[in-house]
N, C-alpha and C positions, 0 to 999 in steps of 0.2 A: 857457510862455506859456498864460495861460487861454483856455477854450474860449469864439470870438467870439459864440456866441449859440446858441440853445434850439435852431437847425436841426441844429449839428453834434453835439449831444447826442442828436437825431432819429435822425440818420445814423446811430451808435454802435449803439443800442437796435435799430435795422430791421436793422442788418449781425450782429449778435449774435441774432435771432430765426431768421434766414434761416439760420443755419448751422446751427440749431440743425432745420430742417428743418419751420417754421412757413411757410403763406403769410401775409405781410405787406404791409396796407394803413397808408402813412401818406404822408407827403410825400416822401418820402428815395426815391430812385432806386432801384429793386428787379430783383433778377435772378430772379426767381420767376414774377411777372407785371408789366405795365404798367399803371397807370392812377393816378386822384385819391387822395387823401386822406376823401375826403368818407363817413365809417360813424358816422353821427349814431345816437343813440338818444334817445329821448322817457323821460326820467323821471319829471320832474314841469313837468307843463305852465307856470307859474309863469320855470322856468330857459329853456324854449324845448327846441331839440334842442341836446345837446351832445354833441361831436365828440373823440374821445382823438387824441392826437396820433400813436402807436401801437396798431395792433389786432394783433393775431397770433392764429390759429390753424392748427390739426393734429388728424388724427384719433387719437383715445384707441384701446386696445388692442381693446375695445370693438366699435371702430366708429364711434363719436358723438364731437361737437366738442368740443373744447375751447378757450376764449377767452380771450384775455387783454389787458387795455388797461393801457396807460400812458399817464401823464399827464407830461411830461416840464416842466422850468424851470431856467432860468439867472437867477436872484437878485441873484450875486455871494456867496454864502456856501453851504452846504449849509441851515444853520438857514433860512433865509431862502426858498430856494426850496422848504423841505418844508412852510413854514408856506405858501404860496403856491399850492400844490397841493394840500392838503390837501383841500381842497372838494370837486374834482371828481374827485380818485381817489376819494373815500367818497362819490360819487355812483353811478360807475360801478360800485362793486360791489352793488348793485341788479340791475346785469344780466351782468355777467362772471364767469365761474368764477375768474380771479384777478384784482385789479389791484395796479399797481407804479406809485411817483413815479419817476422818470429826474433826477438833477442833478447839475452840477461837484463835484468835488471841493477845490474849495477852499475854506481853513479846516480847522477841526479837523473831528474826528465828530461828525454831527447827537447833543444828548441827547433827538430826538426822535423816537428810533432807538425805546424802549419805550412811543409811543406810537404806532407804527406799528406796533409788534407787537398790541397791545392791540385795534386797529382791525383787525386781520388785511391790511393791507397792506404788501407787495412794496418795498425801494427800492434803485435802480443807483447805482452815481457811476459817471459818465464820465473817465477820465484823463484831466487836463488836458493832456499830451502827446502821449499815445496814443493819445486817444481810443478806448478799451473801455471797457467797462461790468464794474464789477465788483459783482456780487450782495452787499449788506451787509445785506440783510433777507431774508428769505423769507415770501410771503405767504401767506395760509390758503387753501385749495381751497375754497371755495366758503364765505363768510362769513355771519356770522353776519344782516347786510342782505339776504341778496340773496334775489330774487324769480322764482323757478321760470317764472312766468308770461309776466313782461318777458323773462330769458333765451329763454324759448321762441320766442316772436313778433316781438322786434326783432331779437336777435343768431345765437343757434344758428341757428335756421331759414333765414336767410340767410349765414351763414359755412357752413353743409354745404350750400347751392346752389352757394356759389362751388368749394369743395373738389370735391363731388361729379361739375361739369360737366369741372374741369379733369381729373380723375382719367379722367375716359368718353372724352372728345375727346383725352386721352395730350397735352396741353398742355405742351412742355416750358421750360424758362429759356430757353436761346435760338433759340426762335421767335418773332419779333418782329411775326407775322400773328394773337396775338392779344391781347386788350385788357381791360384789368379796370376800369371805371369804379362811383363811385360818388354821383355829384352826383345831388342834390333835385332833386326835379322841383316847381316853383311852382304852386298851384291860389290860388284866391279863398279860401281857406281860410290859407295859407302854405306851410310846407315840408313835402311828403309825401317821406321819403327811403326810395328804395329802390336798388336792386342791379342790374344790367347785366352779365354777361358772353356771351362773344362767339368764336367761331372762324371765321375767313373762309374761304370755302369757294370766293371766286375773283368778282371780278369784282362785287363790293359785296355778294354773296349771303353770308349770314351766317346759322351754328346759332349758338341765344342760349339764355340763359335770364335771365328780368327779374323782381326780387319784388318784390311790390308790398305794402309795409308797412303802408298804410292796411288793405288786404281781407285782410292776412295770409296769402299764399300766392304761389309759385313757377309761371311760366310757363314753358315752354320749346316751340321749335320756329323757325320761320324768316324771314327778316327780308331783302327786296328795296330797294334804293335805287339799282340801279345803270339809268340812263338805258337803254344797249345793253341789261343783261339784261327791258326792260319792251319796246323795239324788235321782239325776240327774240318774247318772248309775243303781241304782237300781230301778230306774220306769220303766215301762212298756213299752218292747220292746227297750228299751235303754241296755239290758247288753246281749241280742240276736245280737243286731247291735255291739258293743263293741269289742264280741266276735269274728265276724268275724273278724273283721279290725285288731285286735289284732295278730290273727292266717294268716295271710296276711303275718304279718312284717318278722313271718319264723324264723332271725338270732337272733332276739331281745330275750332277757330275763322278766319275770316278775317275782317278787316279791311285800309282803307283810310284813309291818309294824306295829305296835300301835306305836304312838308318847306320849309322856306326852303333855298335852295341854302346850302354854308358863305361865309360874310362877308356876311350878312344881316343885322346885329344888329338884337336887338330883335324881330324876328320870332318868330312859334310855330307850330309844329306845329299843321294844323288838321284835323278829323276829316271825313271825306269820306263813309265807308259803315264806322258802326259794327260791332264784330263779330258774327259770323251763323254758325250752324254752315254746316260745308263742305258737309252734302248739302241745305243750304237755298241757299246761293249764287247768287245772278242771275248767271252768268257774263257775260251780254251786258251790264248794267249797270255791273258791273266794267270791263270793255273800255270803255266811254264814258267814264267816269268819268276812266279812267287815262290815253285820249287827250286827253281834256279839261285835265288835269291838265301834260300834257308840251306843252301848247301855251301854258303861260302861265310868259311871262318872270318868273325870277326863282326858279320853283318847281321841285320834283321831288315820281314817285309814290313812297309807301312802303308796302310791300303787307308785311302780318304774314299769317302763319301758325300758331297755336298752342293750344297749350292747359295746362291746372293740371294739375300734378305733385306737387307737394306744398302741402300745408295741415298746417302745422305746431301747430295746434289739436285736429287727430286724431291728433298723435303723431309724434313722428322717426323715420323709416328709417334702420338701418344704412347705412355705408358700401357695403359689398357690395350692400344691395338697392336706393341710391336710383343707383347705378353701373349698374345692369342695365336700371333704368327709361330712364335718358337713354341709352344704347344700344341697346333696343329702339325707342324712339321714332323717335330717330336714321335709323336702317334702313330703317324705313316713312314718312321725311320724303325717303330714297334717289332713286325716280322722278321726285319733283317736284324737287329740288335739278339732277336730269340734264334735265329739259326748263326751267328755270331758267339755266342752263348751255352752253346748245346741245348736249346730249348724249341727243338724240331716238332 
């Protein structure tokens, strides 16, 4: 029986990366981490942001990322679906060290087998029974298109935020507390797509790190939304002690949000008390703000803590060294996580 459509072709490719010991962002259910599909890259303004259907990466021996997208298609033929794809896998390699088309195996063998070698692109068939992927091309390591600079600031730099935070937090397959998201975030502008990961650390208190692809660089530190843990801080002697530990951190930033509670639709995140460094902080402002805020149906506070970790315009860190940054940070985010926590 042929394969019913482009998802189960999806499925094949993400269960074929994952074994292979890649983390894998696409639509297909993953045992590595949870979250979207959504890893847009900006090629040429003209196309908009386009989205592979598979992303895969893993740290090289190195140290440093390595990327790979697929474009995957169900046609009804091989010829058919590699003419179909053709476009946007030879887009993507602009910014990915390989890319691969993904399609059925039904019908004979594409003869557009030496035209994908030609292009230095990758192509799968999926058994139509079986569903695996069997390698009928191999792609070129880094093509004769592709742009060191795009790699740098839409892809690498954020696939070794995602590798890096999982690797420092010891993220494992089944821990299902924490979450890999990758949706756009909407401005008057259109789609600015950045990055989210997350470890929950109890009670909506969350270590994250979020890049932000417009300003080109990686935030990491800590992220409050839970009603009780804002109850907590504003009792007695809890936002005195808060205070200091906060003013401690020095580099770190604070801000303030309202959230729409979840099944709000339509609603947005509104900004309350842009960010400020932590030894500049109004503590007492903060505290008005956050009551003010928990008094209005419908709403929640959302208190950030953070700061830039990497700016991948001055260059990639090792694995080893950008693993040591997010667990030193970590460490010193320790006190405020415990009076966060009720652990005073």
């Amino acid at each position: 029986m042929p394969i019913g459509n482009e998802y189960d072709i999806v499925k094949s490719v993400t269960n074929h990366f994952e074994s292979e010991g890649f983390l894998v962002i696409s639509k297909a259910p993953k045992q590595s981490m949870s979250g979207t599909s959504e890893f847009g890259v900006m090629i040429d303004e003209d196309e908009g942001v386009l989205r592979p259907d598979v992303v895969a990466a893993r740290w090289t021996s190195r140290g440093s990322v390595e990327s790979i997208a697929i474009e995957c298609k169900q046609s009804g033929s091989v010829s058919k679906s590699l003419r179909h794809a053709l476009g946007q896998a030879a887009m993507y390699q602009t910014a990915f060290d390989q890319v691969y088309v993904a399609t059925e195996t039904v019908g004979a063998p594409s003869r557009l087998a030496s035209v994908l070698r030609d292009l230095g692109i990758g192509h799968f068939a999926v058994d139509v029974s079986r569903r695996t992927p069997e390698r009928r091309v191999e792609p070129t390591n880094v093509s004769r298109f592709f742009d060191p600079v795009v790699n740098l600031e839409q892809v690498a730099g954020r696939l070794l935020m995602f590798l890096g935070f999982k690797d420092a937090m010891n993220i494992s397959s089944k821990d299902t507390r924490y979450g890999l998201t990758h949706s756009p975030v909407r401005d008057a502008n259109g789609f600015i797509e950045g990055g989210y990961i997350a470890k929950d650390m109890g009670h909506q208190v969350q270590l994250n790190c979020w890049y932000d692809i417009q300003r080109r660089q990686a935030r990491f530190g800590v992220n409050v939304e839970s009603v009780g843990a804002f109850r907590h801080i504003l009792s007695a002697g809890n936002l005195k002690a808060l205070k200091t530990r906060v003013q401690d951190l020095g580099d770190f930033e604070v801000n303030l949000k309202k959230d729409p509670v979840p099944g709000r639709a339509g609603q947005k995140d509104v900004v309350i008390l842009p960010s400020v460094s932590c030894t500049a902080v109004n503590v007492h402002q903060l505290e008005q703000e956050i009551s003010n805020v928990m008094g209005m149906k419908g709403w929640r506070p959302h208190l950030g803590i953070q700061k830039t970790i990497l700016e991948p315009q001055q260059g990639l860190p090792t694995r080893d060294a950008f693993v040591q940054v997010i667990r030193q940070e970590s460490k010193r985010l320790d006190p405020v996580i415990g009076i966060l926590l009720g652990r005073l």
